[in-house]
C-alpha positions as CSV (number, residue, x, y, z in Angstrom):
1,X,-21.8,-10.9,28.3
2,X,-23.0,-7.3,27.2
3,X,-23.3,-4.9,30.5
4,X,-26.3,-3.7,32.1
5,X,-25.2,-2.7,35.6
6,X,-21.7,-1.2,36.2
7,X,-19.8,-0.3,39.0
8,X,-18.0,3.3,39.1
9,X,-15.2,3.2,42.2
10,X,-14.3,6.6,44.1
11,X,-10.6,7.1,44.0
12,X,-8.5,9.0,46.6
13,X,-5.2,10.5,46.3
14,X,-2.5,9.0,48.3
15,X,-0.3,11.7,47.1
16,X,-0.9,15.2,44.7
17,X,1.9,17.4,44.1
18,X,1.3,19.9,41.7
19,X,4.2,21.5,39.4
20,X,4.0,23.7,36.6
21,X,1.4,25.3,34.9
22,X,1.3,24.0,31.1
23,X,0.8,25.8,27.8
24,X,-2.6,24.2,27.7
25,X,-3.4,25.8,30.8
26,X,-3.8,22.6,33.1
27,X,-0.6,21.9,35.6
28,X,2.1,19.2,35.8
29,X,0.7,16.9,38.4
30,X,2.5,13.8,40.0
31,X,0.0,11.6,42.2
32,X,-0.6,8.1,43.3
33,X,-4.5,6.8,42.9
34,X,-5.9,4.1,44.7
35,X,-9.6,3.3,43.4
36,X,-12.1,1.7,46.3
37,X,-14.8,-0.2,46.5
38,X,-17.6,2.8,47.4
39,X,-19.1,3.1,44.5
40,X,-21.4,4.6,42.2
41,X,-23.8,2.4,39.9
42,X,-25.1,2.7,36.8
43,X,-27.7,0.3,35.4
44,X,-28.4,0.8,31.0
45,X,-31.1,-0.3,29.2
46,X,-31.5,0.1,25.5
47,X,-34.0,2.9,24.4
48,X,-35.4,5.3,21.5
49,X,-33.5,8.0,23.1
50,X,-31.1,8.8,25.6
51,X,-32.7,9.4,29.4
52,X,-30.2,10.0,32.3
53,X,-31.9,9.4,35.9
54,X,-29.7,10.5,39.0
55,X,-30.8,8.4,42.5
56,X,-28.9,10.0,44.7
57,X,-28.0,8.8,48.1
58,X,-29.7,10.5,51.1
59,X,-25.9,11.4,52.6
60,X,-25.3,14.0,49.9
61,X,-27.0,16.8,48.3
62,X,-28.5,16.0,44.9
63,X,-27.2,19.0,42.5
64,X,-29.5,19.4,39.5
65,X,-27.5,19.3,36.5
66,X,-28.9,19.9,32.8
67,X,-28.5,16.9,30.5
68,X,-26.2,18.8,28.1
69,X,-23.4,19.3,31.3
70,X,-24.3,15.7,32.8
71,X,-20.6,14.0,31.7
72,X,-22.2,10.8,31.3
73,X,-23.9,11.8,28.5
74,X,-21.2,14.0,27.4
75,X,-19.1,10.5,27.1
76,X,-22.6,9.3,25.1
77,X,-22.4,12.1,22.7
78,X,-18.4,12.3,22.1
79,X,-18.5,8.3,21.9
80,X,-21.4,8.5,19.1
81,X,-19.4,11.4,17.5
82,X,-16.1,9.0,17.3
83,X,-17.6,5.8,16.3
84,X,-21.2,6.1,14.9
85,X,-23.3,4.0,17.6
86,X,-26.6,5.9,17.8
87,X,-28.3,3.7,20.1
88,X,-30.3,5.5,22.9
89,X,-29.9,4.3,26.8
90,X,-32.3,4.7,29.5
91,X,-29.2,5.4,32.4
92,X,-30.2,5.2,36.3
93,X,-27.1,6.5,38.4
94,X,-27.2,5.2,42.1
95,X,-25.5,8.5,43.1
96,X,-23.2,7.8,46.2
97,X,-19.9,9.5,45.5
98,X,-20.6,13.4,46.5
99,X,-20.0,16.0,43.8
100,X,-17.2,18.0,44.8
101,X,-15.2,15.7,47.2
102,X,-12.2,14.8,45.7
103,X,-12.9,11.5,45.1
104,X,-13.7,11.2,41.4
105,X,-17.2,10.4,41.3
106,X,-17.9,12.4,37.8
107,X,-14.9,10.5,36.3
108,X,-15.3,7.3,37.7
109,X,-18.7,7.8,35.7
110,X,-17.3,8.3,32.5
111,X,-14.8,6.2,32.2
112,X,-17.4,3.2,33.2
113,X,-19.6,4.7,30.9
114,X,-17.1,4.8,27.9
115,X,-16.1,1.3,28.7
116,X,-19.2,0.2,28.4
117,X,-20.6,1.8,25.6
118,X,-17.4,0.4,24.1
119,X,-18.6,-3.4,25.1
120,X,-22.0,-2.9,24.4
121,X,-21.0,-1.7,20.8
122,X,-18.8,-4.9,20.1
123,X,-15.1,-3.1,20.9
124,X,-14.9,-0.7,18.0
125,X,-12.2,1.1,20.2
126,X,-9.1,0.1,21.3
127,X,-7.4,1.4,25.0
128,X,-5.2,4.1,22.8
129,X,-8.3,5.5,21.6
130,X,-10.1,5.2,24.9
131,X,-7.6,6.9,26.6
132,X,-7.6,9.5,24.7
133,X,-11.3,10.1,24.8
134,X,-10.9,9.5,28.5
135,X,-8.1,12.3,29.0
136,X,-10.3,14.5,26.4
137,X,-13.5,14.1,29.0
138,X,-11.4,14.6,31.9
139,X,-8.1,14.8,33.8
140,X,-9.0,12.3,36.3
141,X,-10.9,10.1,33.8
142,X,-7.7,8.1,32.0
143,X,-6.9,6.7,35.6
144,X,-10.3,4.8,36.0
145,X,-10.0,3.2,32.2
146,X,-7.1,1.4,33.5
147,X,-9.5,-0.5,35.7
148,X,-6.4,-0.8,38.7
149,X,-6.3,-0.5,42.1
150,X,-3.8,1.7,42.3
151,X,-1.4,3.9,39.9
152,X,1.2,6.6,39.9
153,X,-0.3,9.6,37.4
154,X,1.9,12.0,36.1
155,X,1.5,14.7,33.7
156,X,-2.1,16.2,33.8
157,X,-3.4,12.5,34.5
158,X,-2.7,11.4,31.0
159,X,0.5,9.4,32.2
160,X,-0.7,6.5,34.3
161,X,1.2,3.3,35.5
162,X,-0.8,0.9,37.3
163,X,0.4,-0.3,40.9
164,X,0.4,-2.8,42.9
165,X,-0.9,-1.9,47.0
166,X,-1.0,-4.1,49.6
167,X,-4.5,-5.2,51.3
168,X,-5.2,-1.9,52.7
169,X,-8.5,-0.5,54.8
170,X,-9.5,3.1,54.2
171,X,-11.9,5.4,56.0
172,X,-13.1,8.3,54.1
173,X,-15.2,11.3,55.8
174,X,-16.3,14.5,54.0
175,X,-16.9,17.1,56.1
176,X,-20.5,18.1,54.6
177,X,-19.6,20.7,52.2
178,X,-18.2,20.7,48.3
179,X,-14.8,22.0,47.3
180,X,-14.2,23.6,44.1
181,X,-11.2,22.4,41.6
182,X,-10.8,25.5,39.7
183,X,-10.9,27.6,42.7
184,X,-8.2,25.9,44.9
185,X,-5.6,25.5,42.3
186,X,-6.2,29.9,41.9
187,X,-5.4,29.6,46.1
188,X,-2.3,27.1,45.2
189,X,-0.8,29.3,42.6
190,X,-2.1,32.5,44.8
191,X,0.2,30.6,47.8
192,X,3.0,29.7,46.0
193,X,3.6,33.8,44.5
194,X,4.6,34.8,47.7
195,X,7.3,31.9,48.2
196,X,10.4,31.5,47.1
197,X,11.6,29.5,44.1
198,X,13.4,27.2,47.1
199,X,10.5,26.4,48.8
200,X,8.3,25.3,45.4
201,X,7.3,21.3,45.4
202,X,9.7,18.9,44.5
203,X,9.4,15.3,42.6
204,X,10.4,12.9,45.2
205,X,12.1,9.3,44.2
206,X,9.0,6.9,43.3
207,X,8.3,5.4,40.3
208,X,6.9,2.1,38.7
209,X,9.9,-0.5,40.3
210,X,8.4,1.0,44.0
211,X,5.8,-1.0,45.7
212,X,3.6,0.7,47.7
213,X,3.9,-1.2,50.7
214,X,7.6,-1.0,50.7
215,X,7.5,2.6,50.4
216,X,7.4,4.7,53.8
217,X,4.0,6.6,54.1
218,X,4.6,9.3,55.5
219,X,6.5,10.4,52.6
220,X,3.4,11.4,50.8
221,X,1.7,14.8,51.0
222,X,-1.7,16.9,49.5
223,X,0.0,20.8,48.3
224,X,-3.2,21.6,48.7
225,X,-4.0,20.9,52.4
226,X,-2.7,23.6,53.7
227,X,-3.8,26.3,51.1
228,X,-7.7,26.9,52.2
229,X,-8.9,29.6,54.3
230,X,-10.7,29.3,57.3
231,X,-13.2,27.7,58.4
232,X,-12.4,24.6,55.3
233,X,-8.3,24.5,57.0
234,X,-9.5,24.6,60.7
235,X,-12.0,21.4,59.6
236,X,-9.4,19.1,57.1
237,X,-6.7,19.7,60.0
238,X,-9.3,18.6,62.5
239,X,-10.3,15.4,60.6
240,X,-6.9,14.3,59.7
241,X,-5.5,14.7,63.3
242,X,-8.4,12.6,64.3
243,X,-7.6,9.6,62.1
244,X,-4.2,9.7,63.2
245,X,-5.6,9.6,66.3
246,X,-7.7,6.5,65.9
247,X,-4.6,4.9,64.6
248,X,-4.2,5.5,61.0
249,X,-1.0,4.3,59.3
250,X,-1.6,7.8,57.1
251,X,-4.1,10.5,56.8
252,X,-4.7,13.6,54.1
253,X,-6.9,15.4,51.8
254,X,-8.1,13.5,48.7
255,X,-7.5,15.8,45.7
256,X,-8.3,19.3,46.3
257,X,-11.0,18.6,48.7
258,X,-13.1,17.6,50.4
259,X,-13.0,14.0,51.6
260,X,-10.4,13.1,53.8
261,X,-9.2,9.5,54.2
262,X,-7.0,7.3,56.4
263,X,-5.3,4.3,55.6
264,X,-5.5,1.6,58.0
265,X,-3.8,-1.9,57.8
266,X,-6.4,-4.0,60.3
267,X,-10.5,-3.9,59.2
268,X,-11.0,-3.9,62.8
269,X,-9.5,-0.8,63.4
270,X,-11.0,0.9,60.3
271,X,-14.3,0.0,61.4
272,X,-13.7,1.0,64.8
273,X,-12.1,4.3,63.6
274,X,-15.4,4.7,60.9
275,X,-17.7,4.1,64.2
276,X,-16.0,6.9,66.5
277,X,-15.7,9.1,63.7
278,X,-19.5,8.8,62.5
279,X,-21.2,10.3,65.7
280,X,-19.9,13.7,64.5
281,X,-19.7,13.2,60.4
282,X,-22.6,12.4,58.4
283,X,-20.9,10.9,55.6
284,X,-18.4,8.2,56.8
285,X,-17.5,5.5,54.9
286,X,-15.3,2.3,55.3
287,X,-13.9,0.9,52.2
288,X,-10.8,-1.1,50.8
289,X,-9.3,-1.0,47.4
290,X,-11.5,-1.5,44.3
291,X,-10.8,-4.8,42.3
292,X,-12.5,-5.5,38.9
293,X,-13.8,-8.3,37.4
């Protein structure tokens, strides 16, 4: 059955090391992804031409973006440009996932939109040539055409193998402001000029034969939690000690900020945790790993 309404999962990074800068400018990243269920959705309807409506939630800040930088309908016009579909969409976007959070919202919105512009077109592209649209789009973006709960992502995010997690409870909070990408890998590679060649991030033993939940957590790490300036180190540190404290399993910084998340084994607890948490956070969410249809 042709799509109307699709759902576009947040993601959070378990782990995000970062590595060397590449010729193409981007860096060497090795991370783990788990998508969950808080979601974005986006609801098409054929039309003359193409209309993109943002609903966003009342927990965020809308952010006006003109229709020529909106990526959705940059993934319209590069998917038109690759495979001739000209027809127009009438697009609403239930806006949950805040802009600037670490959590993927922008590509989670692409990729869903590519895969179902692809579906609604009768499949004129296969997953190579999705994938490279996707990592064309967006760094983040090949990750969510995989459609997996969870995936270890190498490269720049082109190199994804999917994972399997166990039945984990997350608890994401963002602290109320955005964090810019482009500005905290300049404070990364800022950092990492005044430290020796000894002390740089190193690849740790994880690959595809791991599973996840035979793998000790507190192995993983964020290199970017502890570059930020004050006040944005004073308030991750504060959040992450606090869902340790409410007896998360593991706690970081998704991406390069700012949502934090902790991982919790019992839903109890991650509600309970979510609860205690929300008195002082506006935007506190209990989720679990995304699964697809």
């Amino acid at each position: 059955m042709v799509p109307d309404t699709i759902f576009a999962p947040a993601k959070i990074n378990l782990h995000l090391a970062v590595f060397d800068k590449r010729p193409d400018g981007f860096h060497n990243l090795e991370s783990i992804f788990l998508a969950v269920d808080f979601c974005d959705t986006l609801h098409f309807a054929p039309a003359e031409t193409t209309e993109i409506h943002m609903n966003w939630d009342e927990k965020i800040q809308p952010e006006e973006i003109p229709l020529e930088k909106n990526i959705i309908y940059k993934t319209l016009s590069l998917f038109r440009e690759k495979t001739g579909y000209v027809q127009g969409f009438k697009i609403n976007v239930e806006k949950r996932i805040p802009t600037g959070s670490g959590l993927g919202g922008g590509s989670s919105n692409a990729a869903s939109t590519l895969l179902a512009l692809n579906e609604l077109a009768g499949f004129p592209l296969k997953r190579e040539q999705l994938h490279e649209m996707a990592a064309f789009l967006g760094s983040d973006v090949p990750f969510f055409i995989y459609k997996t709960g969870a995936a270890l992502v190498r490269g720049r995010g082109e190199c994804v193998v999917p994972l399997n997690a166990p039945d984990w409870f997350i608890v994401l909070v963002n602290p109320g402001f955005a964090s810019d990408t482009a500005a905290a890998f300049r404070l990364l590679d800022e950092y990492r000029t005044c430290r020796t060649s000894e002390d740089q991030t190193q690849h740790f033993n994880f690959n595809e034969k791991y599973q996840l939940d035979r793998f000790p957590l507190l192995n993983f790490k964020n290199d970017f939690l502890f570059i930020f300036p004050e006040p944005e180190k004073t308030v991750y540190n504060k959040i992450v000690s606090c869902l340790k404290k409410e007896g998360a399993e593991f706690a970081g910084l998704s991406g390069t900020g700012s949502t934090c998340f902790g991982i919790f084994n019992e839903k109890t607890q991650a509600d309970k945790a979510a609860l205690s948490m929300s008195g002082e956070y506006r935007f506190v969410i209990c989720c679990s790993l995304f699964k697809s249809n």
